[in-house]
N, C-alpha and C positions, 0 to 999 in steps of 0.2 A: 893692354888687355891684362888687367891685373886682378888679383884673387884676394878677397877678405873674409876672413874666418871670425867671429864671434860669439863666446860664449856667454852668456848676459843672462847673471842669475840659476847657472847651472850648480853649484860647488859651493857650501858655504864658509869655504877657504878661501876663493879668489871669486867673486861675485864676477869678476871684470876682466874675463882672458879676449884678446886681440892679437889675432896672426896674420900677416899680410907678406904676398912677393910684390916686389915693384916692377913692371914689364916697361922699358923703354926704351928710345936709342942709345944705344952708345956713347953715341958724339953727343950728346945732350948733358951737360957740368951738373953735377950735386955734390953736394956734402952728404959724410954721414950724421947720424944725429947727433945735435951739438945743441947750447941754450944759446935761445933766438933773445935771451931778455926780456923786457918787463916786468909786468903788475897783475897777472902771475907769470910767474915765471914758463918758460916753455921752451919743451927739446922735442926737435923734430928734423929730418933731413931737411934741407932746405934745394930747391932747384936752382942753379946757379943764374937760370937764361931770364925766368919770369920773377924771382926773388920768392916763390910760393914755397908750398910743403901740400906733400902728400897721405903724410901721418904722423900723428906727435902725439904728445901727452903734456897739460900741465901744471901748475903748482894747486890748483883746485881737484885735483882728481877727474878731469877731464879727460877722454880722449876723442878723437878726431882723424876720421879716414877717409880721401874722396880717390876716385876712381872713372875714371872716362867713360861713358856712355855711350854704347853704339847706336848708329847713325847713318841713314842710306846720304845722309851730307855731307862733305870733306871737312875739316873745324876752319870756321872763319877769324884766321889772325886777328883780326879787328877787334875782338871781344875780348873782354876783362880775363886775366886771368884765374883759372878755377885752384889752383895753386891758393892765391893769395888770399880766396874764400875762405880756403881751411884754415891757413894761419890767423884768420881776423877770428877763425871761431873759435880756436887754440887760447885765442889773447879775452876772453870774456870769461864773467865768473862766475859762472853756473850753466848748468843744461838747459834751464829756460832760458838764460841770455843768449845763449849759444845757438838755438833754436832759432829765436826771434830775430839772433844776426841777420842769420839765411835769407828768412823771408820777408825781410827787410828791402831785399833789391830783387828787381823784376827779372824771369827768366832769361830772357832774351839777352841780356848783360853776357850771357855766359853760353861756352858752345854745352851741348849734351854733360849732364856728371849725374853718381850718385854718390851721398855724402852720407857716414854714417858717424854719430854724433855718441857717446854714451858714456855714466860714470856708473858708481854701484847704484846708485838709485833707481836706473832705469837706462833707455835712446832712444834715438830717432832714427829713420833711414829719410833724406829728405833727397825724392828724385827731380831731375828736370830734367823732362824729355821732350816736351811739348813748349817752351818757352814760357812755363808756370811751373813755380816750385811745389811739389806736390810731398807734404808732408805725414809718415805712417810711423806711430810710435810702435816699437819693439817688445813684443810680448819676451818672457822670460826664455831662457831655452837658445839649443843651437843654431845660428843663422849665417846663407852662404851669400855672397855677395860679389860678382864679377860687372859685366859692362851689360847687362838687363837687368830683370826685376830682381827683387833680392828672394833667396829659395827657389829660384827659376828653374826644374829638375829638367828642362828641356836643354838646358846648358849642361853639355857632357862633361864640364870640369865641375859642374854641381851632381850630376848623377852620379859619376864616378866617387868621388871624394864625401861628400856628407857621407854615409856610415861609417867610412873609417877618421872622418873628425869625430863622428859619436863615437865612437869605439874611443877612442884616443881620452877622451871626455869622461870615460867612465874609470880613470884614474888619477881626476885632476882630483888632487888633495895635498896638505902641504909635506907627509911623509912622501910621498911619488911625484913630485915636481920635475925633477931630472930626469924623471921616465916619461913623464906626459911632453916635454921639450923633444926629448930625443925623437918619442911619436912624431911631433907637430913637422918635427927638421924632417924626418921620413916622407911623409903626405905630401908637403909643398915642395919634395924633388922629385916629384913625379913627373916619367917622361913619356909615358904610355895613354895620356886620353885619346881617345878617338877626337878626328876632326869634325868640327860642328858642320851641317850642312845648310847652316842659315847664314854663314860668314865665308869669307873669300880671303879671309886674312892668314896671320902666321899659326903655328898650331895651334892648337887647342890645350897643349899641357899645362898643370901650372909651376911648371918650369920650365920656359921658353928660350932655346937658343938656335936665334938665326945670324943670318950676316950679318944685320946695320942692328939688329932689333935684338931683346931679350930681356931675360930677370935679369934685373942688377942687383938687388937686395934682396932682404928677406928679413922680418922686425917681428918681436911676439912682444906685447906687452900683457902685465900681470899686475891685477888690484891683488894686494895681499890684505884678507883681514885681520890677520894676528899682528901684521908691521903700519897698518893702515895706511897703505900707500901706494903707489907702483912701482914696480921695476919691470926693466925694459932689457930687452937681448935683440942684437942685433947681427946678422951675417951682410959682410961690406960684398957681395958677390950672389951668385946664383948658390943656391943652398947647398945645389947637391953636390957643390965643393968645396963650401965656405962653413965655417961653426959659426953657429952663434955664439956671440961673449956678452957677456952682460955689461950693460953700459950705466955707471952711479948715476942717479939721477941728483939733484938737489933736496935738501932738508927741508 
């Protein structure tokens, strides 16, 4: 049950801000973000169990976010990993290759995801809920993305949270960059959403800690246009007691 923040085309300091927590078990091995290698190059946490990634960035100006998709189904082991999706779209070199990855292979490969795809130019949000990959380009502007439709306000971690991501958004620029962070680190340790009444799962925050389950992370990435590039900050923990540090990207 994980939370993705995108600002695409809001600022025209960082066309390309990305904020996401990672909700998962415990017992489940990752890395932090580290280079996966290649042609381009690519840094991204990696899942230790399926060898996938959940979000990265790479030497194209790429980024790449997928996130689990609710489902009255339990996920059937049997199916590809959605992990390794993201990284095959990581490893391509452009937004139209990276797109045409996706829909490339048939739904049904994969249990329930949504994958959000974007560089300064533009994204994608490409869903599979139905065993058809169902692809909507991203209009310019702020957009919330959990395990439903992307802007879903009927998701209380979307109701709650979009005006103070806009609020947060209305100081991204490159003198207030350490204030728009500090905002972002605030929002995503949020402990107080109301619980969804369309789910039977763990809270609703989008800062989750249970017994087996929880945020383990917390990642913002930033297109700069004066550096023409990204930088990425990462918290190795649940935000609301981990800092983000910035983590060098490659030249």
């Amino acid at each position: 049950m994980c939370t993705l923040a995108i600002y695409l085309r809001t600022a025209p300091d960082f066309p390309v801000v990305m904020a996401a927590n990672r909700d998962e078990f415990y017992d489940r091995p990752a890395t932090a973000p580290m280079r996966l290698g290649g042609t381009p190059w690519v840094v991204a946490g990696q899942d230790l169990r399926a060898g996938g990634t959940w979000l990265g960035v790479n030497g194209n100006d790429l980024v790449a976010g997928i996130l689990n998709r609710r489902s009255h189904a339990p996920p059937d082991p049997s199916r590809r990993s959605r992990g390794l999706l993201c990284l095959e779209v990581l490893q391509q070199p452009s937004l139209a290759a990276a797109s045409e990855r996706v829909r490339r292979d048939p739904g049904d490969w994969y249990n329930p995801f949504n994958l959000l795809i974007a560089t300064p130019a533009g994204g994608w949000i490409i869903g599979n809920s139905s065993g058809a990959m169902r692809p909507t380009p991203l209009q310019p502007g702020l957009h919330l993305l959990t395990n439903l439709e992307i802007n879903d306000f009927e998701c209380p971690r979307i109701a709650k949270s979009y005006a103070l991501f806009e609020a947060a958004g209305a100081v991204l620029a490159e003198p207030t960059l350490s204030q728009f962070l500090q905002q972002l680190r605030h929002i995503v340790s949020d402990h107080s959403t109301p619980l969804d009444p369309r789910s039977d799962g763990p809270p609703n925050n989008l800062c989750v800690h249970t017994e087996l389950f929880g945020t383990r992370s917390s990642t913002v990435l930033v297109y700069s246009a004066r550096e023409r590039r990204f930088r990425m900050w990462h918290a190795p923990g649940a935000p609301c007691r981990t800092e983000l540090v910035e983590i060098p990207l490659p030249s």
